[in-house]
C-alpha positions in Angstrom: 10.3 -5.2 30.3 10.9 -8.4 30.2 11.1 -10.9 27.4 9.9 -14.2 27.3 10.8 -15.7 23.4 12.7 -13.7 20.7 9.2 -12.9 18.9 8.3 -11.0 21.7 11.2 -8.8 22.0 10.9 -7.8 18.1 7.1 -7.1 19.0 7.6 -4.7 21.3 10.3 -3.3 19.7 9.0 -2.8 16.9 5.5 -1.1 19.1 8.6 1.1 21.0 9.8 2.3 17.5 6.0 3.5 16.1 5.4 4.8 19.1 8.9 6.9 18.8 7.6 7.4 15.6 4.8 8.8 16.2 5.3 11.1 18.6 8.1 12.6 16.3 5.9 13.5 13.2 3.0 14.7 15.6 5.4 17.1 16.9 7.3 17.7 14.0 3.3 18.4 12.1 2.2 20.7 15.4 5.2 23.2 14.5 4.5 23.3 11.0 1.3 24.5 11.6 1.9 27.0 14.1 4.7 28.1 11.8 3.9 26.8 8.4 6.8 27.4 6.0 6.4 29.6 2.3 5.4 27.2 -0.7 6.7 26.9 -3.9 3.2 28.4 -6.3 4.4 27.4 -8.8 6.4 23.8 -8.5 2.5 23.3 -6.8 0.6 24.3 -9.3 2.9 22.2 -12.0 2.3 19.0 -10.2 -1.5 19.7 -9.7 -1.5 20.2 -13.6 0.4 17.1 -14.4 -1.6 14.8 -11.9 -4.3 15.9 -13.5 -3.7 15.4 -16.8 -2.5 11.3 -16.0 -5.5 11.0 -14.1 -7.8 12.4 -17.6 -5.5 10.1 -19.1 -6.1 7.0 -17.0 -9.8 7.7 -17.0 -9.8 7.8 -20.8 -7.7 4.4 -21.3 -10.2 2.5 -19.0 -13.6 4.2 -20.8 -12.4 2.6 -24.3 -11.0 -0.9 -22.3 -13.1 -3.7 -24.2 -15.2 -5.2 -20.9 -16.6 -8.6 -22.5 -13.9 -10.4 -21.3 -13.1 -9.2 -17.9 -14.3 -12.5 -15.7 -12.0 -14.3 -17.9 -8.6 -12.0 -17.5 -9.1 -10.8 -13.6 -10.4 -14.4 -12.5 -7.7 -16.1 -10.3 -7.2 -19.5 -11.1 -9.6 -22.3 -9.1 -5.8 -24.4 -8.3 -2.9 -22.3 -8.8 -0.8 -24.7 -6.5 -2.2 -27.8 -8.2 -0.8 -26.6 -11.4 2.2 -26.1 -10.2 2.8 -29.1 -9.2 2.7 -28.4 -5.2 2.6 -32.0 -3.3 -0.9 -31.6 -1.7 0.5 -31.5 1.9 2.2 -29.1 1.4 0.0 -26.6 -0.1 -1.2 -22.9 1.3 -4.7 -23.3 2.2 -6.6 -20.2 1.1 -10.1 -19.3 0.4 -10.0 -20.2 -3.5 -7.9 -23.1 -3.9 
């Protein structure tokens, strides 16, 4: 394996290291579940409690959030780089600005 330019090598080092990866954790998953080890009931069961209560919580906080003035507050503005005083040749080009 041969590399032609420096972005090359990093590509397929970095495709090298997920497939590494990847065959690790499949392996490493395929003996827990031939094997599976004893879980913690309770430390479980306290973390299924808690998530659900912050989740009842979040739910809550968004059903009294005051919605008239959402497309003002989540709108991204039409020239961000314009106002920041970006010389126009030098500007992103995006799908909004």
């Amino acid at each position: 394996m041969a590399c032609a330019a420096p972005r090359s090598c990093s590509a397929q080092a970095n495709g090298i290291t997920l497939l590494v990866l990847v065959v690790v954790f499949t392996y490493a998953a395929a003996r827990r579940l031939a094997d599976p080890p004893p879980v913690a009931g309770g430390l479980v069961t306290t973390t299924a409690v808690v998530g659900i209560a912050v989740n009842a919580a979040a739910a809550l906080l968004i059903s009294r959030a005051n919605r008239t003035s959402l497309k003002r507050r989540g709108r991204v503005p039409a020239r961000p780089q314009r106002r920041l005083g970006v010389p126009r040749d030098r500007r992103l080009r995006s799908p909004w600005c």
